[in-house]
Each structure stands twice: as C-alpha cells, then as structure tokens.
C-alpha positions, -999 to +999 in steps of 0.1 A: +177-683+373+142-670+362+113-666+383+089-696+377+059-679+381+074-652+356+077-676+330+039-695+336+029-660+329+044-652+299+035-687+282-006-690+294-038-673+298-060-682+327-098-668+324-135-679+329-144-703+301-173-682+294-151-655+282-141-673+254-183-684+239-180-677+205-143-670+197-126-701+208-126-717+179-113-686+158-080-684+185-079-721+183-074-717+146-060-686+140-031-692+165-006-717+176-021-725+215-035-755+228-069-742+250-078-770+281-106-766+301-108-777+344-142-767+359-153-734+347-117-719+339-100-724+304-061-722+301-045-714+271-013-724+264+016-713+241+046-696+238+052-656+249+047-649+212+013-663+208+003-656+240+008-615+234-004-618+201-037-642+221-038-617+246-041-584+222-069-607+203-088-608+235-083-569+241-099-566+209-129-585+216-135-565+247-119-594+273-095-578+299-074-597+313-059-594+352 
C-alpha cells in the first residue's frame, strides 16, 4: 500500500501565500490546480503531473520550494 504522506506530496504544494503576489493568477490559468488559501499559507492542488509541471514554473520564477 502507498505511503500517505508520499502521495499528499506528489499531488500539492504548500508555501507562504506571499510567494505567489503576482503569478497566481497566471498558474491558476495556465494549469489544471485548484489554489486555497488558510491564514498566510496557500495550497495548491492537482495531480503529480501538474504539480511537477507547477513546481518547475515556480523554479522559474525564482520560488524554491522545501
């Protein structure tokens, strides 16, 4: 059986809202991910796909990620 926390991590992003000023709109639209927002952290959800192709955007735009 898979490790839970495997999959969480393959299928969302968990980073300071502030992170994302300015380009949340362009992942919003550019891929398939829902982004939600709790206090001052935004998670953004999708499946592994997106989320690599999300998390190479990110790299990108200078955003590292843990």
């Amino acid at each position: 059986m898979p490790d839970p926390s495997r999959l969480r991590d393959s299928t969302q992003i968990v980073l300071p809202c502030g992170e994302l000023d300015g380009i949340r709109p362009s992942i919003e639209s550019e891929f398939t991910v829902s982004v939600f927002t709790a206090d001052d952290h935004c998670r953004i959800i999708g499946s592994p796909v997106e989320i690599k192709a999300v998390s190479d955007y990110l790299a990108r735009h200078g955003i590292s990620l843990p």
